[in-house]
C-alpha positions as CSV (number, residue, x, y, z in Angstrom):
1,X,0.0,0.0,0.0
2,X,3.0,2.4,0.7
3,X,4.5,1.6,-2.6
4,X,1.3,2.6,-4.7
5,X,0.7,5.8,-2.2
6,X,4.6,6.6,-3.1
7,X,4.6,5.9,-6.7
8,X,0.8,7.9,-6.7
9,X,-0.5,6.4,-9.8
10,X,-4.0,8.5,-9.5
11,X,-3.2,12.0,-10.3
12,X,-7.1,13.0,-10.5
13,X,-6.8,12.8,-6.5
14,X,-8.0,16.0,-5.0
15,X,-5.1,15.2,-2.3
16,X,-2.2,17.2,-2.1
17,X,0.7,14.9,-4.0
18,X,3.6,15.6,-1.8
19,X,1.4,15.2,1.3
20,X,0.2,11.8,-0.9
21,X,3.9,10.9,-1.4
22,X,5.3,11.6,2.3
23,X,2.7,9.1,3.2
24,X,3.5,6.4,1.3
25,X,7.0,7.2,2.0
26,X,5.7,6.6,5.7
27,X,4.2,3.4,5.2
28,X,6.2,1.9,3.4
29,X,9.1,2.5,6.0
30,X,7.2,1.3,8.3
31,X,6.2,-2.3,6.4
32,X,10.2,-2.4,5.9
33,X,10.6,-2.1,9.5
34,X,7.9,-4.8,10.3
35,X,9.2,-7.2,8.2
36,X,12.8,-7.1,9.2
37,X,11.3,-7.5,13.0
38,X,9.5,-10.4,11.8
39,X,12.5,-12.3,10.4
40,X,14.2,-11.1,13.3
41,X,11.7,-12.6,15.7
42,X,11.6,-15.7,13.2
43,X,15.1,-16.4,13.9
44,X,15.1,-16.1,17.5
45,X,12.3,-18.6,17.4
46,X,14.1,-21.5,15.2
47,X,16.9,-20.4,17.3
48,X,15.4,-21.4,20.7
49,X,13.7,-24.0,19.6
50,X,17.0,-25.9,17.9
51,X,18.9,-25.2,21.8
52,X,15.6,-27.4,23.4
């Protein structure tokens, strides 16, 4: 969803395109952050459970 708010593929918005793109910059930081948590916390996991 960040990606398509970043690229903004629908100029006939009424929105304000930087305000359109900051967003989508936003989000999609923020899905890059959650997914490198995830496979953090993934490997922690297989980790642990290899030491049992």
């Amino acid at each position: 969803m960040g990606l398509v708010l970043l690229f903004y593929p629908f100029p006939g918005f009424q929105a304000d395109p930087t305000f359109v793109k900051t967003m989508g910059a936003v989000v999609t930081a923020f899905g890059i952050i959650r997914l490198i948590l995830f496979i953090r916390q993934v490997k922690i996991k297989r980790l642990l459970e290899e030491m049992e």
